[in-house]
C-alpha positions in Angstrom: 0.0 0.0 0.0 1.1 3.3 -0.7 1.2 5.7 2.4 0.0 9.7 2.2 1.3 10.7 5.2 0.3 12.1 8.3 -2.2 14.6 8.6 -1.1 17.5 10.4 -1.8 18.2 13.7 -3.3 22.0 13.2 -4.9 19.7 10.1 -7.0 17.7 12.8 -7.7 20.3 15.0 -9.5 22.3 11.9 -11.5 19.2 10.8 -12.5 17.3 13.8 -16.4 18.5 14.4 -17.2 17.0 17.6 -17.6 13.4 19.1 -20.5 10.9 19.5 -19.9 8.3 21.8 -23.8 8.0 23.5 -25.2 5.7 20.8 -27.4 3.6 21.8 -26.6 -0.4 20.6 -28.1 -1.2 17.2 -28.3 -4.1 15.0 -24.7 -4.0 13.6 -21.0 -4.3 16.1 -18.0 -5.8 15.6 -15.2 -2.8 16.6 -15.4 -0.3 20.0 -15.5 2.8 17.9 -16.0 3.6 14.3 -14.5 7.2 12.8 -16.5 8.3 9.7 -15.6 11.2 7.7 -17.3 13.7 5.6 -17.5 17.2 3.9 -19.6 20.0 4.6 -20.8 20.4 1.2 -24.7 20.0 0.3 -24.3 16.9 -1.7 -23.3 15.4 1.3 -26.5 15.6 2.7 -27.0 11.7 3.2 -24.2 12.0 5.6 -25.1 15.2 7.2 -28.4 13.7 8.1 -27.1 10.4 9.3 -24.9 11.9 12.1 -27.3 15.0 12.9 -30.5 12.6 13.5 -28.3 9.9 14.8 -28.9 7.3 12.7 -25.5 5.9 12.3 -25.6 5.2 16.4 -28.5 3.6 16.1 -27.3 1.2 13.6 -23.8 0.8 14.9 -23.5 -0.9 17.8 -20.0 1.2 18.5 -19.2 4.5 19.5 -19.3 6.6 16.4 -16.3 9.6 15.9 -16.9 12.1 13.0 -14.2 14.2 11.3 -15.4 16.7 8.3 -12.5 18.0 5.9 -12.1 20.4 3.1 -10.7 18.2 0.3 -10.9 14.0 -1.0 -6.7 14.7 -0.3 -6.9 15.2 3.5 -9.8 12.9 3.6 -7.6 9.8 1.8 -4.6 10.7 4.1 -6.9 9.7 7.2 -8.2 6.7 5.7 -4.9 5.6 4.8 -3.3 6.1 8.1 -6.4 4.7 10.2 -7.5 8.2 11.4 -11.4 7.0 9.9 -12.3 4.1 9.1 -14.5 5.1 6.3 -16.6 8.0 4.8 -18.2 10.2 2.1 -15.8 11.1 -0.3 -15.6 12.3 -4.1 -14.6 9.6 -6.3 -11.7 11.1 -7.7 -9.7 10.8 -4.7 -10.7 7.5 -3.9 -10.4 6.6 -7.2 -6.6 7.9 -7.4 -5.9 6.0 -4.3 -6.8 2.9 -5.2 -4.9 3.2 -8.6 -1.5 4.0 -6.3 -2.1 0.9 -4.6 -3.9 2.2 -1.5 -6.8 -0.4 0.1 -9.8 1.3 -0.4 -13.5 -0.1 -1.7 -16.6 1.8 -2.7 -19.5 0.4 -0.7 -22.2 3.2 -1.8 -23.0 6.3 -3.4 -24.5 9.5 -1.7 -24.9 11.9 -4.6 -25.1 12.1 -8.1 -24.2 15.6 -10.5 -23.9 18.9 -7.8 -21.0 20.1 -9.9 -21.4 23.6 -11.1 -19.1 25.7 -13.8 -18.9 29.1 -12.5 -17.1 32.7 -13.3 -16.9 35.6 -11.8 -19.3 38.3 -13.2 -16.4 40.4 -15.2 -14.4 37.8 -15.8 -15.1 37.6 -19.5 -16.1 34.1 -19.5 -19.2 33.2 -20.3 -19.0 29.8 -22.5 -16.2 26.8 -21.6 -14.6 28.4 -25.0 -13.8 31.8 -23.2 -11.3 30.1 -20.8 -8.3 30.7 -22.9 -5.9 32.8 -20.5 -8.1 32.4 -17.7 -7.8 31.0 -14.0 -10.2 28.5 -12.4 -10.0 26.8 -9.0 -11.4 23.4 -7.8 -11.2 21.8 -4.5 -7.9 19.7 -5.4 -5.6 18.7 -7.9 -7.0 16.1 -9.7 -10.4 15.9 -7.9 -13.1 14.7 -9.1 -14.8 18.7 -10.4 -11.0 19.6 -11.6 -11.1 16.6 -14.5 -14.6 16.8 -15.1 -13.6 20.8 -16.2 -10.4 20.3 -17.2 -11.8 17.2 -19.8 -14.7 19.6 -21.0 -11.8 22.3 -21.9 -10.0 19.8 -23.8 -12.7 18.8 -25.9 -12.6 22.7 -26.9 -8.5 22.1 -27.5 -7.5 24.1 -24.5 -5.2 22.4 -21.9 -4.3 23.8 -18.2 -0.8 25.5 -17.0 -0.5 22.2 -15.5 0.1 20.2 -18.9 1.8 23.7 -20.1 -1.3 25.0 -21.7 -3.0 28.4 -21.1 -5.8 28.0 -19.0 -4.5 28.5 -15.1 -5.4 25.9 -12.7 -5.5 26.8 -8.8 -5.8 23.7 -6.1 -6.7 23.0 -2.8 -9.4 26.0 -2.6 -11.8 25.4 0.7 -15.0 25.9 -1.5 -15.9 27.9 1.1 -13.0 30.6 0.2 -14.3 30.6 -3.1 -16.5 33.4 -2.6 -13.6 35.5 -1.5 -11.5 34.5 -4.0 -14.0 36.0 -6.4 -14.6 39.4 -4.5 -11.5 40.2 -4.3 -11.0 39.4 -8.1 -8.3 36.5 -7.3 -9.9 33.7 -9.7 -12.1 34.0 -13.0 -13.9 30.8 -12.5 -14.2 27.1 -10.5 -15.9 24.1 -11.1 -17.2 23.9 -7.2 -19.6 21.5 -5.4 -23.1 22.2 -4.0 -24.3 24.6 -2.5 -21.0 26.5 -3.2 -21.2 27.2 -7.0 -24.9 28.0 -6.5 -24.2 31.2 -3.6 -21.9 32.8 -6.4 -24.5 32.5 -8.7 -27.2 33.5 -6.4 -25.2 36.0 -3.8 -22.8 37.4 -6.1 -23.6 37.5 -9.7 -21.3 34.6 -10.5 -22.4 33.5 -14.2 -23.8 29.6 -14.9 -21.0 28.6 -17.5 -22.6 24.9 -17.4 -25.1 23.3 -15.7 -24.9 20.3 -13.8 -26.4 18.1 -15.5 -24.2 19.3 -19.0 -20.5 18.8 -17.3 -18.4 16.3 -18.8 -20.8 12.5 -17.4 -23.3 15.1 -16.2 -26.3 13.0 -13.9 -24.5 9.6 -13.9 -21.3 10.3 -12.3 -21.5 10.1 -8.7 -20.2 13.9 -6.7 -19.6 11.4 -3.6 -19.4 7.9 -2.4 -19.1 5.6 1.1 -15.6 4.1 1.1 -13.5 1.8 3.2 -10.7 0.1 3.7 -11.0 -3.6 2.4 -9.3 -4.5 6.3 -12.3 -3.0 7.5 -14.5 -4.6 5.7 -13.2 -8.2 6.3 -12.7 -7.3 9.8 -15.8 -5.4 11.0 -18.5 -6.3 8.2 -21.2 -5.7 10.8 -20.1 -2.2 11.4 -20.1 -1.3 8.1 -23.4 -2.7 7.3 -25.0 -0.9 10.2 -23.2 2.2 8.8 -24.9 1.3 5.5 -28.4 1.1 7.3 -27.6 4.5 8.5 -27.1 6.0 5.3 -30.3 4.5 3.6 -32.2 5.5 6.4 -30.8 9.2 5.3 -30.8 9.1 1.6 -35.2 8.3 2.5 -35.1 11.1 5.4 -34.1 13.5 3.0 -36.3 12.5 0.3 -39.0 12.9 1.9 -38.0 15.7 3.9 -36.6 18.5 1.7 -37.0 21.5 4.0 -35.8 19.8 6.8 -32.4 18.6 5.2 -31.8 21.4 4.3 -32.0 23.1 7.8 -30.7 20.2 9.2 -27.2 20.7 6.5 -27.7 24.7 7.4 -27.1 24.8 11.0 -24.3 22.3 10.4 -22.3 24.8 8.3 -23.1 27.5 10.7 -21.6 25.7 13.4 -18.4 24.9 11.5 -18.3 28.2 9.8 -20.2 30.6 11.8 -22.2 31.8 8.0 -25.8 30.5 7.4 -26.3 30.2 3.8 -29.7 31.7 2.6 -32.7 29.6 1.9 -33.0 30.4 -1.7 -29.2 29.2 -1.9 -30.1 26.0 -0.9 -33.0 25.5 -2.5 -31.4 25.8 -5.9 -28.2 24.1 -5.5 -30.9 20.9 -4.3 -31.8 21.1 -7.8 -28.5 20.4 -9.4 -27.7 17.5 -7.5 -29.6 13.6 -6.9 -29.1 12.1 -3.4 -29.5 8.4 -4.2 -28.0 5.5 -2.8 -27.4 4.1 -6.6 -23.6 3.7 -7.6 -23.2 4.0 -11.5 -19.6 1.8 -11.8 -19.6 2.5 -15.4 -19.4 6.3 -14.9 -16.6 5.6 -12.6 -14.6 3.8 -15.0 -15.2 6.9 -17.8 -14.4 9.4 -15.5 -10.9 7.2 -14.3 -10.4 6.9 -18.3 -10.4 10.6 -18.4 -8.5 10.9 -15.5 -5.3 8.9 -17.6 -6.1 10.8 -20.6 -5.4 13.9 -18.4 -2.1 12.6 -16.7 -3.3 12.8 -14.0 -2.5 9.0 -13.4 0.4 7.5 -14.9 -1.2 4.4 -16.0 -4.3 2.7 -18.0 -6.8 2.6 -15.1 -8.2 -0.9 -13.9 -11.3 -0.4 -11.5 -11.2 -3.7 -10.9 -12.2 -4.9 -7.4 -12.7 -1.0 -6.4 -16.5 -0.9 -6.2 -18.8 -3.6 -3.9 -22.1 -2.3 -3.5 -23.4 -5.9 -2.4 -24.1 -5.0 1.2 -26.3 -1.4 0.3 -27.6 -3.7 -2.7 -29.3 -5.9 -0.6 -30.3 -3.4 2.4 -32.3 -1.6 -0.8 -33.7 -4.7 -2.3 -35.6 -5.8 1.0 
């Protein structure tokens, strides 16, 4: 297995959101505590809901430990090194990490599209062909919103400073600096998650380059997925299909309880970020998105394909043995 390192301490402290270790014993055991990770980001919704209504302690027969981060990069480090034990992640991360030889499985999906092309109001872009000698930013190199842009600017021959081309590529942007980073006139565009593309557009005139549902694999590729660690798997199936119970149980809650997930994902981001995001925000950014429980393996595979085509990865990608929905398959099916 390749290694990623230790997070960093002040890394931690800025991601850990609090502890839950009253759960009440559930129908699934097998380990004293499980660590699940996620983002604060609105596609994550599934997850959001399962640790703000409790359901994952009522399916886990553990104590259950959350840690929320601001990239698939920081997120992949802890799973590799043991800090969680698995989590809502984009697949382009996972996907990477498993191509380096890291032990990691795709066991669900939470969300499907919530990617949104963005650019700042005078930033003279208003189609994908206007990026030419423009600067975008995405959540991480590689991720999975950087190749889904960076394949739909080379099907209009353009190619990133990264490849020595002329469109200008910035990394590792919070999505919540984004908005800053366009105030203060510091990027022209990004290719950001939910609900962050949406409050540009919304709050501060950002224009709609594409939609969600036009990027490159549009409504099939999945925005986020559960992961684990094949160890964990083997070792603690119980846990992980309690933790799979959980997240059914949220994908429903939140189907059937729009206004309500979206509070419920609100006051989360207040607490970590002291800013409440306005209604109308949410509202359409819950458009562009699908929170599903369905995995669609062969939009992985294309958007792995692309990743190669990219160089982003060194090597023809083999998926094979990186998605096992099986478990969530038959917790669906009953």
């Amino acid at each position: 297995m390749k290694k990623w390192g230790l997070l960093a301490a002040g890394a931690l402290l800025l991601t850990a959101c609090g502890t839950d270790e009253d759960g009440s014993a559930g129908a699934a055991g097998g380990t004293d505590a499980v660590e699940i990770g996620y983002f604060p980001n609105l596609d994550h919704a599934a997850g959001i809901v399962g640790k703000e209504k409790g359901y994952f302690e009522e399916e886990i027969d553990a104590d259950v430990d959350y840690l929320n981060f601001p990239n698939g990069n920081d997120f992949i480090e802890a799973l590799d090194t043991g800090v969680i034990d698995m989590g809502y992640v984009g697949p382009g991360p996972a996907i990477n990490y498993h191509l380096a030889g890291g032990d990691v499985v795709v066991v669900g999906a939470a969300a499907n599209g919530a990617t949104l092309i963005v650019s700042r109001e005078d930033s003279g872009i208003e189609t994908i062909e206007d990026f030419s000698g423009k600067s975008f930013c995405t959540p991480g190199n590689g991720c999975t919103h950087n190749v889904q842009l960076e394949m739909m600017l080379k099907d209009k021959g353009m190619e990133t400073n990264r490849l020595g081309g002329e469109v200008e590529h910035q990394s590792r942007v919070n999505p919540a600096s984004m908005v800053a980073m366009f105030e203060q006139g510091q990027i022209d565009a990004a290719a950001a998650p939910e609900p962050w593309g949406t409050l540009l557009v919304e709050e501060h005139n950002a224009n709609v380059v594409t939609e969600w549902n036009e990027v490159f694999l549009g409504e099939e590729l999945a925005s986020v997925v559960i992961v684990t660690t094949n160890e964990f798997l083997e070792e603690n199936p119980e846990a992980v299909e309690g933790a799979l119970r959980a997240h059914k149980r949220a994908v429903d809650y939140t189907a059937e309880n729009e206004a309500d997930t979206l509070v419920t994902v609100n006051d989360l981001l207040y607490s970590l970020t002291q800013t409440r995001l306005p209604e109308n925000v949410l509202e359409a950014a819950w458009e562009r998105m699908e929170i599903t429980t369905e995995t669609h393996a062969d939009a992985l595979q294309a958007w792995a394909d692309a990743s190669y085509e990219l160089e982003f990865i060194d090597d023809d990608p083999d998926l094979d043995g990186f998605v096992d929905t099986s478990i969530l398959d038959d917790i669906v099916a009953e």
